[in-house]
C-alpha positions as CSV (number, residue, x, y, z in Angstrom):
1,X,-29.2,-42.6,40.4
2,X,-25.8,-41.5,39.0
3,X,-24.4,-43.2,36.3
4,X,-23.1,-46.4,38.0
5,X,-22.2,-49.4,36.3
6,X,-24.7,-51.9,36.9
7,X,-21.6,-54.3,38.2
8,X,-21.4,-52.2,41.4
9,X,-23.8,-54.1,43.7
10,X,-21.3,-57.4,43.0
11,X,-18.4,-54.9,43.6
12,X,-19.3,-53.6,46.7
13,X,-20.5,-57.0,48.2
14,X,-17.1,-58.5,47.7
15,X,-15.3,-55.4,48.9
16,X,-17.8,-56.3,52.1
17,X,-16.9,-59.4,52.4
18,X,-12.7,-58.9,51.6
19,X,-12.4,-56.2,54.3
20,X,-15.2,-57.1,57.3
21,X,-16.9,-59.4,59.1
22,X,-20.5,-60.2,59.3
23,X,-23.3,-61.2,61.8
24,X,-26.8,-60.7,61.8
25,X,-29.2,-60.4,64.8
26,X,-32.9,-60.1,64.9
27,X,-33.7,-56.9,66.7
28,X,-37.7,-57.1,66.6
29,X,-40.5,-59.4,65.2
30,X,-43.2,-58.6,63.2
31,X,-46.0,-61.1,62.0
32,X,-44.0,-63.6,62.4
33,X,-40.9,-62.3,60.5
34,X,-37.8,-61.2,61.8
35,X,-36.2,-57.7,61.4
36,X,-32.3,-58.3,61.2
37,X,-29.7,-55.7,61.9
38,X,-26.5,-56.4,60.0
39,X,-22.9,-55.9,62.2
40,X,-19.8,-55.4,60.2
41,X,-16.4,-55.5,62.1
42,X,-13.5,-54.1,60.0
43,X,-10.5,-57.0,59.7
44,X,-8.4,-54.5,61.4
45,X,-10.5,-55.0,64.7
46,X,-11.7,-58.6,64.0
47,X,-8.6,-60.0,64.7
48,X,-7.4,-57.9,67.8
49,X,-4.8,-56.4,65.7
50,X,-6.0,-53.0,65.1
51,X,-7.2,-52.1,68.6
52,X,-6.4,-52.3,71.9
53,X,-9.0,-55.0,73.1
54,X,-9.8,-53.1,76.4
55,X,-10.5,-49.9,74.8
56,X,-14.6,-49.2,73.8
57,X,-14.7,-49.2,69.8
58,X,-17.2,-46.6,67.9
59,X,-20.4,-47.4,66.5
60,X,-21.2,-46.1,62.9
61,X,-25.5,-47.0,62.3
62,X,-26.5,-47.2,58.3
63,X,-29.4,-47.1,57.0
64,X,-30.4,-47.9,53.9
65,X,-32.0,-45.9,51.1
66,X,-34.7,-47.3,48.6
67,X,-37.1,-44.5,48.9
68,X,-38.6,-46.7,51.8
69,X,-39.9,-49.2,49.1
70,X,-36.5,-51.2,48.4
71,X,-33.4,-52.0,49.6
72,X,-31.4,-54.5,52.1
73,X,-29.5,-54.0,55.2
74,X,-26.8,-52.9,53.7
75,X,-27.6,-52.1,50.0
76,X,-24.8,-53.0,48.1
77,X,-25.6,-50.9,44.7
78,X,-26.4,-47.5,47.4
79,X,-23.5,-47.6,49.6
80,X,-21.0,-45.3,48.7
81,X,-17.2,-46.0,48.4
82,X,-16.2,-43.0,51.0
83,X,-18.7,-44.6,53.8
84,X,-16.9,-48.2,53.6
85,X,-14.1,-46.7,54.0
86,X,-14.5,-44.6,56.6
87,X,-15.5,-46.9,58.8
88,X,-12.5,-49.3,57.9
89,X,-10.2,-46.6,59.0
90,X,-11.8,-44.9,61.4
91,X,-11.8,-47.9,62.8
92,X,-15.5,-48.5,63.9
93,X,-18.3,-51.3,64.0
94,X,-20.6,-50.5,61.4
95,X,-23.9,-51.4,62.4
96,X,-26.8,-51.4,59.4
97,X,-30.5,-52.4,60.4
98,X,-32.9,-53.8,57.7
99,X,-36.5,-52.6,58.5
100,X,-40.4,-53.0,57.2
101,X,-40.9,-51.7,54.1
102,X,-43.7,-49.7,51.9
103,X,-46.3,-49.9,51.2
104,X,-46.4,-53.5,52.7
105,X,-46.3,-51.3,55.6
106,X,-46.8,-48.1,56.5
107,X,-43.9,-45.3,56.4
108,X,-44.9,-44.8,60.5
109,X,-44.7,-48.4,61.0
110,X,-40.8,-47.4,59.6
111,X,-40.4,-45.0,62.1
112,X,-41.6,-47.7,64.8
113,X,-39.4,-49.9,63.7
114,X,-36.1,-47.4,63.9
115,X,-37.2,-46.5,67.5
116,X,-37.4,-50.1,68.7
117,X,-33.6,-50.4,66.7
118,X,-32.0,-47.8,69.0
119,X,-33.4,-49.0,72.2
120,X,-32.2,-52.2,71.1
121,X,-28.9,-51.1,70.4
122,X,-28.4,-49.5,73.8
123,X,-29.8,-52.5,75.3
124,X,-28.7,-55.5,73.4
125,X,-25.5,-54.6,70.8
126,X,-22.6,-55.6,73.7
127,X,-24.2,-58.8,74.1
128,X,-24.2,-59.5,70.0
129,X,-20.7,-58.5,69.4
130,X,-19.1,-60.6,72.3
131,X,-20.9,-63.3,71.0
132,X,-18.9,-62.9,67.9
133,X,-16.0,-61.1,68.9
134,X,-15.3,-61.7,72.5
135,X,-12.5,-59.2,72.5
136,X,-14.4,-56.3,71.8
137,X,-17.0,-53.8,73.5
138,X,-18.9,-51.1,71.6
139,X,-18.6,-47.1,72.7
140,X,-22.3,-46.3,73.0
141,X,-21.2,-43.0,74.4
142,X,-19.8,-42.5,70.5
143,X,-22.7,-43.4,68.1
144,X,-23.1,-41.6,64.9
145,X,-25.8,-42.7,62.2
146,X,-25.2,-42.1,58.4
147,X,-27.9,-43.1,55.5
148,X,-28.3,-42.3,52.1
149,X,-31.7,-40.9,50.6
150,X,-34.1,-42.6,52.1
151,X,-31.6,-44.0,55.1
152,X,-30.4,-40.3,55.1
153,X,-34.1,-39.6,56.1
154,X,-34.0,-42.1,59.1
155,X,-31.0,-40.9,60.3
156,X,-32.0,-37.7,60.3
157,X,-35.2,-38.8,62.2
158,X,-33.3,-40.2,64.4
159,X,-31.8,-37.4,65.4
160,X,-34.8,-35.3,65.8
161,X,-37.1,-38.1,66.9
162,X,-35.4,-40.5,68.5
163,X,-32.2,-38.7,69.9
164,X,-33.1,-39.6,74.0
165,X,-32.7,-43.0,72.8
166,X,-30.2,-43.4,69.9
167,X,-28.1,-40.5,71.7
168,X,-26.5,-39.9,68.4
169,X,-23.1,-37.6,68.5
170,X,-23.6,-36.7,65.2
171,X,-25.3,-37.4,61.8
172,X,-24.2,-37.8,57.8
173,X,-27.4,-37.4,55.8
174,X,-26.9,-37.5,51.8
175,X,-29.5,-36.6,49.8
176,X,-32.4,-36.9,52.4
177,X,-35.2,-34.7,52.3
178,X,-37.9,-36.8,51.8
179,X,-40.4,-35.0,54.4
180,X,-43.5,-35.0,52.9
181,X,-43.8,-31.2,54.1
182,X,-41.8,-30.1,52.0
183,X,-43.1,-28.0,48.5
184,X,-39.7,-29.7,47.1
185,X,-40.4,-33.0,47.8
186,X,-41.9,-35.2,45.0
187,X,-43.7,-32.6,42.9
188,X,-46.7,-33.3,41.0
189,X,-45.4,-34.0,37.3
190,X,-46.7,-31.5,34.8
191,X,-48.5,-34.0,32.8
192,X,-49.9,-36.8,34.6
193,X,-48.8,-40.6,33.3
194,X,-51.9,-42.7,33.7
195,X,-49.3,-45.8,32.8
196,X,-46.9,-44.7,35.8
197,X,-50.1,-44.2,37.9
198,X,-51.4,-47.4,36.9
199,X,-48.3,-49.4,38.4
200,X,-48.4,-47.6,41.8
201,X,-52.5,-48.2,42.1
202,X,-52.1,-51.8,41.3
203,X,-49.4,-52.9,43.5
204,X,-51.3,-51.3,46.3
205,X,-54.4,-53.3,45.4
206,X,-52.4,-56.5,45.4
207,X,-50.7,-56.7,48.7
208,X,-51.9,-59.3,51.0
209,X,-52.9,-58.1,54.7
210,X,-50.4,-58.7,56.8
211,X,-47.7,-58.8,54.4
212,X,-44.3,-57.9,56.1
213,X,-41.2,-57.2,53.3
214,X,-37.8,-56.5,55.1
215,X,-35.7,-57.1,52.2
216,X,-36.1,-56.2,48.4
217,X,-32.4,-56.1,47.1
218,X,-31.9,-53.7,44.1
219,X,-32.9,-53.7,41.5
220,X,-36.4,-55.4,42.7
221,X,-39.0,-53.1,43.0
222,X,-37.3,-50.7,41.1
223,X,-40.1,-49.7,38.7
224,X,-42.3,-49.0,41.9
225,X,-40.5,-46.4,43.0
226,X,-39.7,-44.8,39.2
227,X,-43.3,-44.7,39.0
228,X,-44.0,-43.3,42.7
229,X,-41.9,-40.3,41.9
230,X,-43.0,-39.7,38.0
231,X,-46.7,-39.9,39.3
232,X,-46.2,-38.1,42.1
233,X,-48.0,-40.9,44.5
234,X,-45.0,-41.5,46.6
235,X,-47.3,-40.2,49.3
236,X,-50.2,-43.0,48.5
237,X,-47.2,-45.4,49.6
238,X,-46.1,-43.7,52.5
239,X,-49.4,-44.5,53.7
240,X,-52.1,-42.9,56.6
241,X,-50.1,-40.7,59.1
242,X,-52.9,-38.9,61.1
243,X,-50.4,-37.6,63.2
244,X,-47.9,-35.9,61.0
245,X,-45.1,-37.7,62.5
246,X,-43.4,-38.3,58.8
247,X,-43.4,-34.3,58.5
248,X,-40.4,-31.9,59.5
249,X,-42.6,-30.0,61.2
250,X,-43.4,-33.2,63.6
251,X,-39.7,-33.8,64.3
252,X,-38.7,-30.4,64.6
253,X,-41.5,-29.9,67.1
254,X,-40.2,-33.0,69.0
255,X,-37.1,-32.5,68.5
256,X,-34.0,-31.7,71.5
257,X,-33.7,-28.1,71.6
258,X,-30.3,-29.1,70.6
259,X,-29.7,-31.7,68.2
260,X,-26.6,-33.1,67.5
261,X,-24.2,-31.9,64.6
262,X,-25.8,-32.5,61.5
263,X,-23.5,-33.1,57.9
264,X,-26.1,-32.7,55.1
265,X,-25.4,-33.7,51.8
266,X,-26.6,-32.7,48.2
267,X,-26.2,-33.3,44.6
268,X,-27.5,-30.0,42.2
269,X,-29.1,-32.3,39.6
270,X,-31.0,-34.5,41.9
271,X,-34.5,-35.5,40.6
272,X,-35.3,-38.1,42.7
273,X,-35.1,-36.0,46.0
274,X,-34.8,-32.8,44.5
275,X,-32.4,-29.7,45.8
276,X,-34.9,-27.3,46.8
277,X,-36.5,-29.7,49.5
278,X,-32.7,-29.9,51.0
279,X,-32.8,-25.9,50.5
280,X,-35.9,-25.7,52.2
281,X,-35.2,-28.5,54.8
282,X,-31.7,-27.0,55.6
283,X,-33.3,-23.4,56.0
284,X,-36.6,-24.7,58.4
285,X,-33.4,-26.8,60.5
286,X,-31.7,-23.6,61.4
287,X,-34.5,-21.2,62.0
288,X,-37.0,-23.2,64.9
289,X,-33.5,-25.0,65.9
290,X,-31.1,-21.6,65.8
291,X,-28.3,-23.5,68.2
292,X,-28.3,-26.5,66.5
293,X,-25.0,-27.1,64.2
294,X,-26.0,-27.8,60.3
295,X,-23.2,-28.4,57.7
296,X,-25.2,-28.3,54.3
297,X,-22.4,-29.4,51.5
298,X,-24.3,-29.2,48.3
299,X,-22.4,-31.0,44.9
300,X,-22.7,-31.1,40.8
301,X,-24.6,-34.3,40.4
302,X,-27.9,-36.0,40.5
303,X,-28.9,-38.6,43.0
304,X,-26.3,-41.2,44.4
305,X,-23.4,-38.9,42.7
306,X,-21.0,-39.6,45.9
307,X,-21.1,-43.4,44.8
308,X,-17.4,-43.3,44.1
309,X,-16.2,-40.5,45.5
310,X,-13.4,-41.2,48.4
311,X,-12.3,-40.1,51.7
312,X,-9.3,-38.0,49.5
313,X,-11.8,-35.8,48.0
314,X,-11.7,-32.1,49.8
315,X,-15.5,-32.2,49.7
316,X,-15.9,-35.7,51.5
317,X,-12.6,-35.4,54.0
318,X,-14.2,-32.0,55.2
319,X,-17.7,-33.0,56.0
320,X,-15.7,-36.4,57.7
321,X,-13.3,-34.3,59.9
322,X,-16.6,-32.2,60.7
323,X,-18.6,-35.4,61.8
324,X,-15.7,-37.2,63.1
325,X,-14.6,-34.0,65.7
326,X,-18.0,-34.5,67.3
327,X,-18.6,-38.3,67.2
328,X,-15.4,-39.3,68.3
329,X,-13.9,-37.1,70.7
330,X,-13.2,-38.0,74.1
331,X,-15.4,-36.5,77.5
């Protein structure tokens, strides 16, 4: 991550709390345990006062990242400033589903788990916000999906996966290429760590069959994933995928022959998900998808560096004005 204080997880809960309202709704079950989406509504549309209470409201989907191995629905310390605030002004309901994590589960049990969320959403999302908010009806004909890292790998999944059902008008993807296709992606260190090794092989060993974990706030877990990328086992968690379908080639091969805008987003210095698997990621996008619209905004920083960055920064209000001509434009 960038250099954030270690406060910020406290800041941005309360910012969460000051400025939106929260309900959360099971979406699936699994072993018994519930997978929650969380629904924020700005106070600007909570009350009535910010929108007329006839007229559809936007739908903004989050997902989290955590490298697949940690985080909650939404992650407080990962969630950038310009995102919350985007969807305060825009205004929009902010929609941010938890889902099963690794290697309790498999990353395709991930990817099961993000269909079944958009054919929920389709299906079920009116229903859970009048139940809350009576007044107001979500515009499922203008659904975007935004994630960071790992999240920025599910929404772009869902745009190449899962687009007949999420029907996504556009996409913001920071820092996401985590495909496991890519030479870029989580390189084998130059000196192998048998200490780092060590943690990843022994937390494996140790999970309990049917162990379901939807939840794993930061900084839990934390030293699983610092070990999964300085070992170079991330792909030991990800877990068996006879098909491919975690790959780019999978979703590109599966993919709409046009799918929707795309905003990708990249820091220089990034180790964690390092630049050359965006470079590479970006370059495969355009060349078996030649129609499809790509934005690729690359930064100075290392991973998370858009943490406090705000919708007045030229970088951010561009790529927003990009995403927002497509996701919220009237047919």
């Amino acid at each position: 991550m960038a250099m954030i204080p270690p406060e910020r997880g406290l800041q941005v809960a309360a910012d969460l709390q000051a400025r939106f309202e929260r309900t959360d709704v099971a979406y699936k079950t699994v072993n018994n345990t519930p997978i929650e989406t969380a629904i924020f509504v700005p106070s600007t549309l909570s009350s009535g006062a910010g929108a007329k209470t006839d007229a559809p409201v936007p739908v903004l989907v989050h997902f989290h990242g955590g490298g697949l191995i940690l985080g909650a629905f939404p992650e407080p310390f990962f969630l950038t400033d310009w995102v919350r605030d985007l969807v305060h002004t825009t205004p929009c309901i902010f929609v941010s589903p938890g889902y099963r994590l690794i290697p309790e589960a498999r990353a395709v049990d991930i990817l099961d788990d993000v269909a079944d969320f958009w054919t929920w959403l389709h299906a079920h999302l009116p229903a859970a916000i009048h139940a809350r908010w009576p007044h107001l009806t979500p515009d499922l004909a203008r659904v975007a999906a935004v994630g960071e890292s790992a999240g920025g790998y599910l929404a772009l999944q869902s745009a190449l996966l899962f687009n007949g059902a999420a029907k996504l008008r556009a996409v913001i993807a920071q820092y996401p290429a985590m495909y496991p296709d890519l030479a870029g992606f989580s390189p084998s260190p130059p000196a192998a760590d048998p200490a780092l090794a060590a943690v990843v092989t022994d937390y494996i060993k140790a999970i309990q069959p049917g162990a379901v974990r939807v939840s794993t706030p930061w900084p839990e877990k934390a030293e699983l994933v610092v070990a999964a990328v300085g070992s170079g086992l991330i792909r030991e968690l990800y877990g068996e995928d006879k098909e491919g379908r975690l790959t780019l080639a999978y979703a590109l091969a599966k993919a709409e022959e046009v799918p929707p805008p795309i905003w990708v987003i990249q820091g220089d210095e990034d180790f964690m998900v390092p630049k050359a698997g965006a470079d590479e990621m970006v370059e495969r996008m355009k060349k078996e998808r030649p129609t499809a619209v790509v934005k690729y905004t690359v930064r100075p920083g290392g991973h998370g560096f858009d943490a406090i960055d705000t919708l007045e920064d030229d970088w951010v209000k561009e790529g927003v004005d990009f995403a927002k001509g497509y996701w919220l434009r009237l047919r």
